[in-house]
C-alpha distance (Angstrom), angle and dihedral (degrees) to the residues before:
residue distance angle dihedral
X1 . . .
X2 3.59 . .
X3 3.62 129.5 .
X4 3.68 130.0 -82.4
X5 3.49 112.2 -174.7
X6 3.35 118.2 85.5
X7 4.36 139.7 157.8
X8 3.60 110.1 -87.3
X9 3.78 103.8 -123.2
X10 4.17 112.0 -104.6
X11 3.32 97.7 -92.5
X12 3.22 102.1 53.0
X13 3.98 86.5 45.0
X14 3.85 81.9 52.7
X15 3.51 96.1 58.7
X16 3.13 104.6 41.2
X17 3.74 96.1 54.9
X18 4.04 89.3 38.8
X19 3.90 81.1 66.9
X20 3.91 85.9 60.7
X21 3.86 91.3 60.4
X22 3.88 109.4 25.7
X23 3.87 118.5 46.1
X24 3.36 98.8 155.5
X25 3.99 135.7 -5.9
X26 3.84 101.0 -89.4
X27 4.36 78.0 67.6
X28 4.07 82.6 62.6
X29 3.59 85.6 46.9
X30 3.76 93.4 53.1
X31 3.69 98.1 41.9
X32 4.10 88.0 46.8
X33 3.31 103.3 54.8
X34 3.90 94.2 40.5
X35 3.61 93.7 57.8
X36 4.16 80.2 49.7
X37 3.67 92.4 56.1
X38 4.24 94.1 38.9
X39 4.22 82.0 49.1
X40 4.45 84.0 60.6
X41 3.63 89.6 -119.2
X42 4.16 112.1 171.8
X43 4.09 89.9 -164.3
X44 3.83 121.7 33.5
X45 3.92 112.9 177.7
X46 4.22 114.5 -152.9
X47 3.86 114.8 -154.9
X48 3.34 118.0 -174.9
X49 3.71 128.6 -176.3
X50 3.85 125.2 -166.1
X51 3.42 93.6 -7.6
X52 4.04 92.3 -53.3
X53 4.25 90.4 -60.9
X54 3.88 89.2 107.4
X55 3.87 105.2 17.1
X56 4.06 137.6 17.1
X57 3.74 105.4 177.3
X58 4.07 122.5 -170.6
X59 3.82 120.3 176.3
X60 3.57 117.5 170.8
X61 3.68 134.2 165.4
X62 3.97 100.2 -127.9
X63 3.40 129.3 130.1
X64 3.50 96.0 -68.3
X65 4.31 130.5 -155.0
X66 3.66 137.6 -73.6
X67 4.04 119.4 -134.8
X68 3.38 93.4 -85.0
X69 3.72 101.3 38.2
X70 3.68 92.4 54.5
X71 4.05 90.5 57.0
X72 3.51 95.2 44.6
X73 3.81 97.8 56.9
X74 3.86 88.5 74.5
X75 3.35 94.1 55.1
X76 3.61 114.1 95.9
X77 3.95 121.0 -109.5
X78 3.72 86.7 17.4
X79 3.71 109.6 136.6
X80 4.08 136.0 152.5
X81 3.81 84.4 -157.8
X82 3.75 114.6 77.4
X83 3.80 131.7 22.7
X84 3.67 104.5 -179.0
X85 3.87 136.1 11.4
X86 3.78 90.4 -91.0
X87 3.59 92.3 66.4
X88 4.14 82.5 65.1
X89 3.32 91.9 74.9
X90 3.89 106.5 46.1
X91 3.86 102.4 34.8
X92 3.56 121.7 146.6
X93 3.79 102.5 176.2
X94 3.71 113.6 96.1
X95 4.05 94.6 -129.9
X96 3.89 121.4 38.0
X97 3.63 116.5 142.9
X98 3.95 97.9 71.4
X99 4.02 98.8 -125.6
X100 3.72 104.3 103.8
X101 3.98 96.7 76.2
X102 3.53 102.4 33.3
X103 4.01 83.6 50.3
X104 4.02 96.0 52.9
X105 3.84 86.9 44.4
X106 4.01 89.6 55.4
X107 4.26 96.1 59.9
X108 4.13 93.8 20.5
X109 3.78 143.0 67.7
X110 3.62 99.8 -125.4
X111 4.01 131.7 -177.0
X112 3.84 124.1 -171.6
X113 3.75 117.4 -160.6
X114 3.99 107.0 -175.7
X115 4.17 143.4 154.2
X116 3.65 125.8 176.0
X117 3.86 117.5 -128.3
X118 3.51 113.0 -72.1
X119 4.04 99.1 6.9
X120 3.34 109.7 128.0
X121 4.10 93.2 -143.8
X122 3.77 126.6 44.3
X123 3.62 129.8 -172.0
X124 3.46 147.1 -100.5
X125 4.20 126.6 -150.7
X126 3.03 126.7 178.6
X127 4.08 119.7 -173.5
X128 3.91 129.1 -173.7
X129 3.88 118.5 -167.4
X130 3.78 91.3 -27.2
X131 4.22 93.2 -49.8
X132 4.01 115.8 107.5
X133 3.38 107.0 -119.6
X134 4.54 95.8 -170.6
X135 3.41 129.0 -32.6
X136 4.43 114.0 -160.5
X137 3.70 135.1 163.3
X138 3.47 114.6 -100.1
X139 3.57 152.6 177.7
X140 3.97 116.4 -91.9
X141 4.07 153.1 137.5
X142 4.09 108.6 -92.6
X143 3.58 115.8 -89.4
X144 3.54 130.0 30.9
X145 3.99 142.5 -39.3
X146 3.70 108.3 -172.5
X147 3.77 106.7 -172.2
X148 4.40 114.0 -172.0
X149 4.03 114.0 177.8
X150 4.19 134.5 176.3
X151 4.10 86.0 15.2
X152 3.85 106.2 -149.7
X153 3.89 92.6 12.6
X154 3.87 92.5 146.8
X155 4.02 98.1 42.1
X156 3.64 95.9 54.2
X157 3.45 102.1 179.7
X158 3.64 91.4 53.2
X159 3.96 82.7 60.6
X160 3.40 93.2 52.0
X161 3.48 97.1 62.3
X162 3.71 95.1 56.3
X163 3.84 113.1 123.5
X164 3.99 122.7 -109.1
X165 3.76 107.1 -80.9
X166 3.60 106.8 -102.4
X167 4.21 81.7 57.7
X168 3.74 91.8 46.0
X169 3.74 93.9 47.8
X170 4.08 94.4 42.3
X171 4.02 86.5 62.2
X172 3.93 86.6 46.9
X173 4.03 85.4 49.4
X174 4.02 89.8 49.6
X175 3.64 97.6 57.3
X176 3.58 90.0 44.2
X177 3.53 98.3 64.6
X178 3.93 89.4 40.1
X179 3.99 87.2 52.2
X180 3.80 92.2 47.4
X181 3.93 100.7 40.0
X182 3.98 88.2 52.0
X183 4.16 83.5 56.2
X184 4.07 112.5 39.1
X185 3.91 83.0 154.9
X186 4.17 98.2 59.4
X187 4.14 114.7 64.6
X188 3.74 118.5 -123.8
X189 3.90 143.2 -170.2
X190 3.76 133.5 -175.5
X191 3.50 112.2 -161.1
X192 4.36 115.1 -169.4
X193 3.64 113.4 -160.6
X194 3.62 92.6 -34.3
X195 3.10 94.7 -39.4
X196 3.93 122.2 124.9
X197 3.93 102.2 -131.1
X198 4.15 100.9 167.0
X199 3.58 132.0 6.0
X200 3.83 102.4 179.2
X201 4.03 111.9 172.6
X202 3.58 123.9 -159.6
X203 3.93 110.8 -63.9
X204 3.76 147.0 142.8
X205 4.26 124.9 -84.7
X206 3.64 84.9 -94.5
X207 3.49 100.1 57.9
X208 3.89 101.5 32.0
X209 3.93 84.9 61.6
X210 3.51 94.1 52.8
X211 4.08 91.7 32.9
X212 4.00 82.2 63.1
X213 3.96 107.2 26.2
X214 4.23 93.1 40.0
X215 3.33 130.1 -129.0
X216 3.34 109.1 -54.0
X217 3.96 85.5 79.6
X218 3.17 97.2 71.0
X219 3.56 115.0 75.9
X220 3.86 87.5 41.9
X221 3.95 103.5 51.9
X222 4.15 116.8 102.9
X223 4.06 119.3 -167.6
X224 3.20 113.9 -121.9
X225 3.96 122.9 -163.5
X226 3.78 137.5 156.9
X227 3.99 128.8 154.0
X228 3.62 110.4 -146.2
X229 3.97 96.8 -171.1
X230 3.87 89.2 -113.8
X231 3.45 97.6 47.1
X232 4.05 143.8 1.6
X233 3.56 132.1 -123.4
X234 3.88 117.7 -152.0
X235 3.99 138.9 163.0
X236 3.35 142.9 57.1
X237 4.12 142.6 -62.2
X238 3.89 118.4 -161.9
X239 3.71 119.9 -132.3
X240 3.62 120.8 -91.8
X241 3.84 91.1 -92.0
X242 3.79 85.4 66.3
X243 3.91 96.2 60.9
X244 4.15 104.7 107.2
X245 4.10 122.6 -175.1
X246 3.42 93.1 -110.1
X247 3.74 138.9 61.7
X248 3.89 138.2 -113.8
X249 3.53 102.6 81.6
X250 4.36 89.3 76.2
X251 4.11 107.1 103.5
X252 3.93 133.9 179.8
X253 3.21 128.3 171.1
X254 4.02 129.6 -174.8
X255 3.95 112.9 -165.1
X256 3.89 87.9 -19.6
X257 3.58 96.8 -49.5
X258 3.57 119.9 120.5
X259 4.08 117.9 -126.9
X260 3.37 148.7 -171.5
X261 3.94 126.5 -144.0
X262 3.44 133.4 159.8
X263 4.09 99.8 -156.1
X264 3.75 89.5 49.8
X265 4.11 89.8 52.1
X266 3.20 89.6 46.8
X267 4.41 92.5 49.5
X268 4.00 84.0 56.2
X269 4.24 91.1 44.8
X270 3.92 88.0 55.7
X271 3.98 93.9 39.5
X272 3.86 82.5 63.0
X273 3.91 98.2 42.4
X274 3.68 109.9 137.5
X275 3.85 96.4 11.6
X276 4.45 89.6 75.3
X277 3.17 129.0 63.8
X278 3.76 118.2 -124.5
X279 4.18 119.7 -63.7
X280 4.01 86.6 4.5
X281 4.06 116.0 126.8
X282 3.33 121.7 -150.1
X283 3.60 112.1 -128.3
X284 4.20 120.6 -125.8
X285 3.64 149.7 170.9
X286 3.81 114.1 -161.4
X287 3.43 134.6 164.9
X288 4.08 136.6 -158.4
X289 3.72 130.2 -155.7
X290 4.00 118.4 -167.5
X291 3.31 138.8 148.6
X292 3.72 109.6 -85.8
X293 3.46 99.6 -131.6
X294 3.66 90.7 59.5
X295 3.88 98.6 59.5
């Protein structure tokens, strides 16, 4: 009998582990503007076409690549973040286990356009379903322009599953705020079809809440702060006039990463027991800082 098992050529392997990281384009979106914020960029730009199905656009003004850089952050388990295992447990950088770009480049047409400070030549990638297509020096602004079109246009079935635009584009909307509240000092913009969505300068907590919520915030949002020793509590709670029946306007962050937890929703809920009426949610932007060993 012969044998049946057999490896699974890389791009299969490719796909199949880009569905682990990128459901939908609003993951792009997350992954892009990470690396954007890891690369020390001060202004990151977020162009979005069609709700991300036929372009995802991140420029930002970083550092930027070198030649070999640039072609070696498609290659999976590539990362400038962690050396050993003991890095795992105190990293700071928002991506480190080199899967995110290799895994857009398997389902996506993607072109890099990058140039470190002070090089006179960037570079230009450009990647089809995980295969380089060319990669040539060329002329461009310092930092990077990561450029991802027809998202999942060689696993069709994964494409038709996408949600209706206005869905697709409300996910891409949700990490934007969480990407932009984690980073009041860095300037953003989210652009729609040609459309100018955000334009959030530089600003303080205060401000980039109300830069991204309106107005209406204002009036209604208390600091909170409290340093434990072990870890520090920082942010802001809006008044009980604030609370709304539905959620999205609930934030935590650890270390600058936005998370979600149950038992710590639930430890704001009770803090506002008696003050809400029934089903309402108080609305909240709060912010740990721990050692990062210790989470």
């Amino acid at each position: 009998m012969s044998d049946i098992i057999q490896l699974l050529p890389d791009y299969v392997a490719n796909q199949i582990a880009a569905g682990e990281v990128v459901q939908r384009p609003a993951s792009v979106v997350k992954e892009l503007l990470e690396n954007a914020i890891d690369a020390k960029a001060g202004k990151v730009e977020l162009i979005i076409r069609d709700a991300g199905k036929n372009l995802i656009q991140v420029v930002d003004d970083g550092i930027g690549m070198s030649e070999t850089d640039a072609r070696m952050a498609f290659e999976r388990h590539a990362t400038s973040k962690i050396r050993t295992t003991e890095d795992i447990f105190k990293i700071s950088s928002k991506g480190f286990r080199g899967e995110a770009l290799a895994s857009i480049a398997a389902v996506g047409q993607v072109e890099l356009r990058t140039k470190k400070q002070n090089a006179e030549l960037g570079t230009n990638i450009y990647i089809e379903g995980g295969e380089l297509q060319f990669q040539e020096p060329i002329q461009t602004a310092e930092g990077s322009n990561f450029l991802v079109k027809n998202l999942f246009y060689n696993v069709p079935a994964r494409r038709k599953f996408l949600k209706k635009d206005n869905v697709e584009f409300r996910h891409i909307i949700d990490e934007f705020h969480r990407v932009a509240l984690a980073h009041e000092q860095i300037e953003f913009s989210l652009y729609h079809n040609d459309e100018e969505i955000f334009k959030l300068r530089k600003a303080n907590l205060f401000q980039r809440i109300v830069d991204i919520f309106g107005r209406k915030l204002q009036p209604l949002l208390v600091p909170v702060k409290e340093d434990l020793g072990w870890v520090k509590l920082d942010g802001f709670v809006a008044k009980p006039e604030g609370a709304k029946k539905t959620r999205g306007e609930q934030f935590f962050f650890v270390n600058g990463r936005f998370f979600r937890s149950a038992y710590f929703n639930r430890a704001v809920q009770e803090a506002f027991e008696g003050l809400l009426a029934p089903a309402y949610i108080p609305t909240f932007f709060l912010y740990l800082e721990l050692d990062p060993e210790k989470i």
